[in-house]
C-alpha positions in Angstrom: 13.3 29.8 -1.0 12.7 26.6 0.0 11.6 24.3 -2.9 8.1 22.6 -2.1 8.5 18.4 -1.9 4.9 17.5 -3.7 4.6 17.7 -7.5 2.7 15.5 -9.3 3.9 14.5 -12.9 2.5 12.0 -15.1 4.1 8.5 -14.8 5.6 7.0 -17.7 4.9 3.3 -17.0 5.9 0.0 -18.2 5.0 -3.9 -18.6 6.7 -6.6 -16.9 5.9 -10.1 -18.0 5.7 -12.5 -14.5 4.4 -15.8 -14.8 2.6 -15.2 -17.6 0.7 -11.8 -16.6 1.5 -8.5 -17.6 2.4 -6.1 -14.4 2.9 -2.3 -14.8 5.8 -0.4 -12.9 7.6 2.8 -13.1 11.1 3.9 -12.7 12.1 7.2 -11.8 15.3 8.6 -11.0 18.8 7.3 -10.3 20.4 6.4 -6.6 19.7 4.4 -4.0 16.7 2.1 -4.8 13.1 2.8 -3.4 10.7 0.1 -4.0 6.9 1.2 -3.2 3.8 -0.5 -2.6 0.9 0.6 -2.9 -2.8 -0.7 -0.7 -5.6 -2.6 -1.3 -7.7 -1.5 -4.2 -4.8 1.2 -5.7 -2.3 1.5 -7.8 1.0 3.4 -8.9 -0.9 6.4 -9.5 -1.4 6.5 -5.5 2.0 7.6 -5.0 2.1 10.5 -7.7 2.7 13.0 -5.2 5.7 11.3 -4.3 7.7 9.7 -6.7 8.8 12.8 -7.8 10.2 14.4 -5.2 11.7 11.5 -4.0 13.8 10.9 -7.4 14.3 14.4 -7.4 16.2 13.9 -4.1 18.4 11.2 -5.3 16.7 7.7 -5.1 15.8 5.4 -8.0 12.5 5.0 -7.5 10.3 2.1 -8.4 6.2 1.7 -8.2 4.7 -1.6 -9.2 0.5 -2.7 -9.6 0.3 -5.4 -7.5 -1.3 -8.7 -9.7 -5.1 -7.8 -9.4 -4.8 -4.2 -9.1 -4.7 -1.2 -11.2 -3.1 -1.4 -14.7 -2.0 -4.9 -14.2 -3.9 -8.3 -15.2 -6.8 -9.3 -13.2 -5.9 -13.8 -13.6 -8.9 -15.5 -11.6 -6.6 -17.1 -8.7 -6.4 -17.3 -5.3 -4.9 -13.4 -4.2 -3.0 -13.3 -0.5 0.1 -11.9 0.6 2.1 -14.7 -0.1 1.4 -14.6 -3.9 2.2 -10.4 -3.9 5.7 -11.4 -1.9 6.3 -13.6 -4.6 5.9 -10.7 -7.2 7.8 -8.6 -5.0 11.1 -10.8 -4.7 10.4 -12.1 -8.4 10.4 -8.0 -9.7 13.4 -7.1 -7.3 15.8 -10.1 -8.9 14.3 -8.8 -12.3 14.5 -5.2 -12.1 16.8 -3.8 -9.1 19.2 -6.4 -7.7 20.7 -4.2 -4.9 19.7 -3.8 -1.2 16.5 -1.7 -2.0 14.7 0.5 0.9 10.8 -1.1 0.7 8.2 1.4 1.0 4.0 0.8 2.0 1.0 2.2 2.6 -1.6 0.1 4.3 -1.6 -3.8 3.5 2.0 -2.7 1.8 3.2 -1.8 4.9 2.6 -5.4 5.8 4.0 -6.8 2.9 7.0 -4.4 3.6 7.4 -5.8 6.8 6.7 -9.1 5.1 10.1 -8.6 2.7 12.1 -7.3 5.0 11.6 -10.7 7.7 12.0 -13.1 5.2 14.9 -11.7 2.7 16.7 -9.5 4.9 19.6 -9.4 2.6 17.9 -7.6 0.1 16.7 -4.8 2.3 18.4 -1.7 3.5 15.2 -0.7 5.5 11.4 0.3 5.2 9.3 2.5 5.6 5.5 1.8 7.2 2.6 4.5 6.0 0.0 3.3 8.6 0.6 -0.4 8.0 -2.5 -3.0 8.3 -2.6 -5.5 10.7 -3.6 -7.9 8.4 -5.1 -8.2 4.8 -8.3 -8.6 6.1 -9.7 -8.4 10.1 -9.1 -11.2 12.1 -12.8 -12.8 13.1 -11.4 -12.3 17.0 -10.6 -8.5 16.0 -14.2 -7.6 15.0 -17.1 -7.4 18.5 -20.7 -8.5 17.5 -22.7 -7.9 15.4 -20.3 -6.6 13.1 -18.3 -9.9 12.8 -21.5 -11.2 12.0 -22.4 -8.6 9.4 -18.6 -8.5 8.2 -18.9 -12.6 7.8 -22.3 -12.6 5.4 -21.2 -9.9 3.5 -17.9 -11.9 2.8 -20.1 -15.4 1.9 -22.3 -13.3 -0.3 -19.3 -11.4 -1.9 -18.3 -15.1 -3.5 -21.6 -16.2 -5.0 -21.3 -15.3 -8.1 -24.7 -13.4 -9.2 -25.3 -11.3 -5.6 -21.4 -10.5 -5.3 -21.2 -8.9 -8.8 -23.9 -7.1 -8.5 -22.8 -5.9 -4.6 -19.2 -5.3 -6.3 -20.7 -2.9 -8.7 -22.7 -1.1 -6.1 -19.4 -0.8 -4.0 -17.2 0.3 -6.9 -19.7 3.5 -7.8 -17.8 6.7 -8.3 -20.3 8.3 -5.4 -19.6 5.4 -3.3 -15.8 5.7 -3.6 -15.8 9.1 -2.9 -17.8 8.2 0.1 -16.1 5.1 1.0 -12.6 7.9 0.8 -14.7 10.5 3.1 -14.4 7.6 5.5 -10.9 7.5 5.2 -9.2 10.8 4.6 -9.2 13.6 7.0 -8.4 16.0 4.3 -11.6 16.2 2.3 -9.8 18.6 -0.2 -7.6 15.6 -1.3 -9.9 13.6 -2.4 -10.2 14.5 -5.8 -12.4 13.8 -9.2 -8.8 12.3 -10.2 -8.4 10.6 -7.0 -11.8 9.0 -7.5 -11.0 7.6 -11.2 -7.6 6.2 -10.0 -9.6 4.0 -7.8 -12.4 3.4 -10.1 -11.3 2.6 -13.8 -9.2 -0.6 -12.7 -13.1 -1.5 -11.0 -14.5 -1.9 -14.6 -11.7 -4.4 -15.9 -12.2 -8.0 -16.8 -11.7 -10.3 -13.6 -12.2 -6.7 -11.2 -15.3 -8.6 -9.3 -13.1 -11.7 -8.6 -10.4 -10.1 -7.4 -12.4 -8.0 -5.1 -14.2 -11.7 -3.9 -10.7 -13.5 -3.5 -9.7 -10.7 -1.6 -12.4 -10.9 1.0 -12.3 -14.4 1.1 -8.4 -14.8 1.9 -6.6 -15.7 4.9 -5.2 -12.3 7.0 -1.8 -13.3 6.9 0.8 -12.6 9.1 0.6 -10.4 12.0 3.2 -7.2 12.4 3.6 -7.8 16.3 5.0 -11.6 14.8 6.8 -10.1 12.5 8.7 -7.2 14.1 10.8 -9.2 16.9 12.4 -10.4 13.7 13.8 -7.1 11.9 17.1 -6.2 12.4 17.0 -3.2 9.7 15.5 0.7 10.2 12.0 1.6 10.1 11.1 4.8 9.7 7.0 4.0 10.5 4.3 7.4 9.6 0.5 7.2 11.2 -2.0 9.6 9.8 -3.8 10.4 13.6 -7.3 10.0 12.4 -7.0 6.8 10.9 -10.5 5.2 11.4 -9.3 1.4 9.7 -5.8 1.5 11.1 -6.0 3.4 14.3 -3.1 5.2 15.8 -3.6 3.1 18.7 -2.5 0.1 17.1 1.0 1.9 16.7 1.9 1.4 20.1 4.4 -1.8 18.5 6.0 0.2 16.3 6.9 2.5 18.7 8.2 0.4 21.1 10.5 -1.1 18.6 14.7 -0.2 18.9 14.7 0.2 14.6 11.8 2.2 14.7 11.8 5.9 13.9 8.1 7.4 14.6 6.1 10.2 13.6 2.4 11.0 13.7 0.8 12.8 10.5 -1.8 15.4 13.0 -4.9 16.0 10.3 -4.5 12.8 8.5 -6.3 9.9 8.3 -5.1 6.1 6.3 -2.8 7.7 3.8 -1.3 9.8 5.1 1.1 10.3 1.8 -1.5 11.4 -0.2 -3.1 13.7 1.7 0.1 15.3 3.7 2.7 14.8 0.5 4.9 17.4 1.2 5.1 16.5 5.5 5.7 13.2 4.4 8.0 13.8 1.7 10.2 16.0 4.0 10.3 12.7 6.7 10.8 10.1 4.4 13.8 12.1 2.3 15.3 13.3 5.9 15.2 9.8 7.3 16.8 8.2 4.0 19.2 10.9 3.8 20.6 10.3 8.0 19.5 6.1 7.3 20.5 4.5 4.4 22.3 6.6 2.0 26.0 5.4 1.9 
């Protein structure tokens, strides 16, 4: 019989001191190292459908909470990729030390991509879960009115009385589970536990600044700068009904000599959580033909 690859277990997590702020991660399994990262507004628990089966199929596997995000601190400072490639390449010299395979869904696809350009010798490849194109839409990338809307909604975001109270309005349980409706082709996935994952890091000290810096930041780099520059595999996964990050903005990727491409049919921006056990099966397959010595 062939054994199913999706199980979710409950993650034993840790604290990593960096510059001053306690971070949580997990480690699971031994093997060649996996380093994953999660998107905006989630956390390790994101990937509990995955780390399993992916330790179970020979990989170390580490998770980490980005600085801002679920289990780890919440500083009042200025969030952008930059500072999370920092914690990236500071909790790889801490923790692995080894050419490590970088894994992302969403804005950590980008900083996947992000890693691999700009320390190539600590990466053995990545792997792209319908990657952003940026942390936050360019203004050129949004038509009127909604550049428009997208811009007030930003500026009121930062004042401080109107953006917490338009923070908790956002972070609602009902209007999570809404917000994932949106997102997720596979309504059955999004569950009550799905919903708290997203929610209880919402109600900790600094949440609502966060969520401000955030809107407020620069975009960052842009994956069609940043591919001409990778040398190592990508193994790159679209959910097809991806309303933020549409399949159409793929069309890079695919065209890309590294790049190993598969569509996720019935799946909309993560694709991991909603197709484990498809996903599981392409990541393990393309790890086991890529990057396994």
């Amino acid at each position: 019989m062939k054994q199913s690859l999706t199980t979710e277990t409950t993650l034993t997590k840790s604290s990593w001191q960096w510059e001053g702020y306690n971070v949580a991660y997990t480690v699971q399994g031994e093997g060649q190292p996996l380093l994953l990262i999660h998107g905006f507004g989630a956390s390790i628990g994101h990937w509990r459908k995955n780390i399993p089966m992916l330790a179970n199929a020979g990989y170390q596997v580490f998770a980490l909470d980005l600085l801002g995000f679920g289990e780890s601190d919440k500083p009042n400072l200025d969030y952008n990729v930059a500072l999370w490639q920092r914690q990236l390449y500071d909790f790889w010299q801490h923790h692995i030390k080894q050419p490590t395979v970088f894994v992302g869904n969403s804005i950590g696809g980008l900083l996947t991509l992000m890693m691999i350009c700009q320390y190539p010798e600590i990466t053995r490849g990545g792997i792209l879960i319908n990657c952003a194109g940026g942390l936050n839409h360019r203004p050129e990338e949004l038509q009127f009115p909604l550049n428009m809307v997208m811009a007030t909604f930003t500026k009121l975001v930062a004042t401080p009385i109107i953006g917490q109270f338009l923070f908790n309005q956002v972070r609602r349980k009902s209007r999570i589970r809404n917000t994932l409706k949106q997102v997720y082709r596979d309504r059955a996935a999004i569950t009550d536990e799905l919903v708290a994952l997203l929610y209880q890091p919402s109600c900790d000290p600094g949440a609502y600044q966060v969520f401000a810096s955030v809107l407020n930041a620069p975009a960052g780099p842009k994956p069609s700068d940043l591919l001409p520059h990778i040398q190592q595999p990508l193994l790159v996964l679209w959910g097809e009904q991806d309303p933020w990050t549409p399949i159409s903005g793929s069309t890079i990727y695919q065209q890309h000599p590294q790049v190993e491409f598969h569509p996720i049919p019935q799946a909309g921006h993560c694709a991991h959580d909603e197709k484990p056990e498809q996903v599981n099966e392409l990541m393990i397959n393309w790890l086991n033909r890529t990057v396994t010595p």
